[in-house]
N, C-alpha and C positions, 0 to 999 in steps of 0.2 A: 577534236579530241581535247584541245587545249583546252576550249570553253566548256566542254563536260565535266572536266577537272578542277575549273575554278569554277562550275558550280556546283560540285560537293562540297565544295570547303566553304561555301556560303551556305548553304544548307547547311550542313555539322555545325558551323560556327553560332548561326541561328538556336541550334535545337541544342547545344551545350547552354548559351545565354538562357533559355526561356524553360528547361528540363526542371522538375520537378523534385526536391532537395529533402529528401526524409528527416523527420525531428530526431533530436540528436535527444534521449530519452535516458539521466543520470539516474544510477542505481546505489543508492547508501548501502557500507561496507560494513561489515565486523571488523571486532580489531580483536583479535587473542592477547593474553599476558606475553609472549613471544615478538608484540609488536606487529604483529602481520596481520595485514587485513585481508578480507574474503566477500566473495560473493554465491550466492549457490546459482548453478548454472542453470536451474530451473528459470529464472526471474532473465537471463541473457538471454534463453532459446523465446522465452514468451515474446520478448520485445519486440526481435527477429520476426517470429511467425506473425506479431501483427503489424509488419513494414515498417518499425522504429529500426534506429542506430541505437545500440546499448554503449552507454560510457561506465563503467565501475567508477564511483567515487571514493577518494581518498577521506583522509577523519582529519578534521579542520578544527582548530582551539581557536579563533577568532572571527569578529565576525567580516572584517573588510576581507578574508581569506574565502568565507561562506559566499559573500555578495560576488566577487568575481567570478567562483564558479557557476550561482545560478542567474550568473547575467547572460553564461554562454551557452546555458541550455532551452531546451524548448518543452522539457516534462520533467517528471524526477518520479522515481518509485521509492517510496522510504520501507525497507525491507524489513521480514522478521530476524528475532532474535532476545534477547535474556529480557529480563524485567524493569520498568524504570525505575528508579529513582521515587521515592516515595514524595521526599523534598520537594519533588516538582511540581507535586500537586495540594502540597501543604500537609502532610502527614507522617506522623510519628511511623516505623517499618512495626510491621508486627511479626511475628517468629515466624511465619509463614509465607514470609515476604522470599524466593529463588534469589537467584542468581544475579545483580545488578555488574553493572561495567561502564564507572566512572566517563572515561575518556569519550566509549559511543555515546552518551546519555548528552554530554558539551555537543557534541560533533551534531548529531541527529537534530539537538535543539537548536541550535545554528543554523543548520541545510532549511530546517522547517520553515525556521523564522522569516529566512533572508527569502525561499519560496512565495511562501503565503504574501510577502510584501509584494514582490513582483508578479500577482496572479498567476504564477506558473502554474500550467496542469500538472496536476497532483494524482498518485494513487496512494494509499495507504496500506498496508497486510501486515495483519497480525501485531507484532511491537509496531507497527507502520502506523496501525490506526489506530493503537492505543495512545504512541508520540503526539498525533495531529490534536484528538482528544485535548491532552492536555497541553498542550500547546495554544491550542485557544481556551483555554481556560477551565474544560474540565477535570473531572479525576477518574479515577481507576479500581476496580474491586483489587487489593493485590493479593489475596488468594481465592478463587470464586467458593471450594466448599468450606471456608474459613468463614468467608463476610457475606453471600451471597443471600437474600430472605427467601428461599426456595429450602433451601437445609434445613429450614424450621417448618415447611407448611405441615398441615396436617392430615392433609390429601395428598398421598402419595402418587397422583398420578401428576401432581405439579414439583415431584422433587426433583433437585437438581440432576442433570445428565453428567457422566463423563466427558469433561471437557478435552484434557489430556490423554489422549487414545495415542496408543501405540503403535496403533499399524500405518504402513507406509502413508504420506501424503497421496500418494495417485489411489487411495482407498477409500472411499466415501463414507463415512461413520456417521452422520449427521443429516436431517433435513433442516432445511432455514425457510422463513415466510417471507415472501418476500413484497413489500406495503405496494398497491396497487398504485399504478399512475405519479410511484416515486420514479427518479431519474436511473436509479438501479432497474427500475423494473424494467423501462425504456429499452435502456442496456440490452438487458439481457432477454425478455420478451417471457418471461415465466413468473409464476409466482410462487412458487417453490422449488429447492435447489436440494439437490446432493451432495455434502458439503465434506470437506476433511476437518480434523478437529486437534488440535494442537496446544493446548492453553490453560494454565489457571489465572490469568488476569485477563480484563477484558472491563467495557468503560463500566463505569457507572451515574456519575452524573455527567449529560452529554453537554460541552461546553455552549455557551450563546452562540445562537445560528448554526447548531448541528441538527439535521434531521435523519433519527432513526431508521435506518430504511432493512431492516434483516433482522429477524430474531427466531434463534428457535425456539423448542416449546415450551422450556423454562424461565424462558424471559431472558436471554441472555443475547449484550448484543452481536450483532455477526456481521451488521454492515451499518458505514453513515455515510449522508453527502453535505455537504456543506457550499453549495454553488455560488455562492458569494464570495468564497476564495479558490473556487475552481477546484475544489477536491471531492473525491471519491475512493470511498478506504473498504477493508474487510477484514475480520478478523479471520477467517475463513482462509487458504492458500488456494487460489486460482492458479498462479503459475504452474502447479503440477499437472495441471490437466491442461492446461492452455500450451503449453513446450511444445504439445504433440499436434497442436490446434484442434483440439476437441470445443465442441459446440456446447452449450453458450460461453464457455470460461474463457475462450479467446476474446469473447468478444469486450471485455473487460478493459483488455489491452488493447482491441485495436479502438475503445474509445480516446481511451487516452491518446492514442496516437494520432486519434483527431481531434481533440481537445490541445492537444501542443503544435499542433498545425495551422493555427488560429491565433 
């Protein structure tokens, strides 16, 4: 009995040392005028359903404060939320420019920077892959029926779509194209998607080493990858369909989760 006993605890001992460690998979926060910051629990259940650890991150004003945190993780999802910063990408706001928020704009730009150095896998949504955009050097339409050249065509079957739809996220308002034998397409194994729509900013010039990979049918973009820094964005929200682990949008996240397993 004795030696049955000391060999569980060689066996356990074994299979704790050699067990298999899930990536610890950081989520960027809002911050309200109240100080508090947030996460929507949509982007927690996704991470979950594709075998990640979710961390919520805190909003960091420096960068040796950035660099500690994305030393200790293994992904990071840069989340949606208000509009950037025009400044960021070299541009006067125009009246049509929502809602910016100082604080996240530092914070986001920090998390990215300090990411992108250390190849961390990357996903982008929404303000997520508008931040990365410009972050590598792109810019941004900051309002689409403001600045977009589809508002002027004169073939109305190329005019601008409703970007900003109002019905739920888990409601599909949109198809996207999605470019054959891109690393999205990979992904996700289709070439077009049933998409949610959320947005009047979204890129416009795609910074060095971004490839387009998603548009719908006004041209507007809806996904890029960038695999020279290990990212993968959407303007598009996946998490709402992926919480539940619906087919193909989970599998978005569980790339990531192979992509930070790496």
């Amino acid at each position: 009995m004795k030696r049955i006993i000391a060999a569980a605890f060689v066996i356990a001992a074994i299979c704790s040392c050699t067990r298999h460690e899930a990536p610890l998979i950081g989520i960027s926060s809002g911050y309200s005028e109240t100080g508090r910051m947030s996460v929507g629990q949509t982007y927690v259940n996704s991470v979950i359903q594709a075998g990640g650890v979710p961390v919520i991150l805190p909003l960091v004003r420096d960068s040796i404060t950035a660099e500690k945190i994305i030393s200790r993780l293994d992904g990071i999802i840069m989340s949606g939320g208000e509009d950037f910063a025009p400044a960021y990408f070299g541009e006067e706001e125009i009246p049509e420019l929502g809602t910016v928020n100082g604080p996240r704009d530092t914070s986001d730009m920090l998390l990215m920077n300090a990411a992108i150095r250390h190849k961390l896998a990357i996903l982008g949504i929404c303000r997520g892959e508008q931040g990365l955009n410009v972050a590598l050097g792109g810019s941004l339409y900051q309002d689409l029926p403001a600045q977009h050249p589809s508002t002027e065509a004169a073939d109305s079957s190329k005019m601008l779509l409703t970007h900003r739809q109002e019905e739920p996220s888990t409601t599909a308002t949109q198809t996207v194209t999605i470019a054959e034998g891109s690393y999205l397409h990979q992904i996700l194994g289709v070439t077009t998607l049933q998409v949610n729509s959320h947005h009047h900013q979204a890129v416009k010039a795609p910074a060095p080493g971004v490839t387009i990979t998603a548009e719908t049918q006004d041209g507007v973009v809806e996904a890029f990858e960038a695999l020279q820094y290990n990212i993968v964005a959407t303007q598009f929200h996946p998490e709402a369909f992926a919480q539940f682990g619906k087919e193909p949008y989970i599998r978005i996240f569980r790339d990531l989760v192979k992509r930070a397993e790496k």
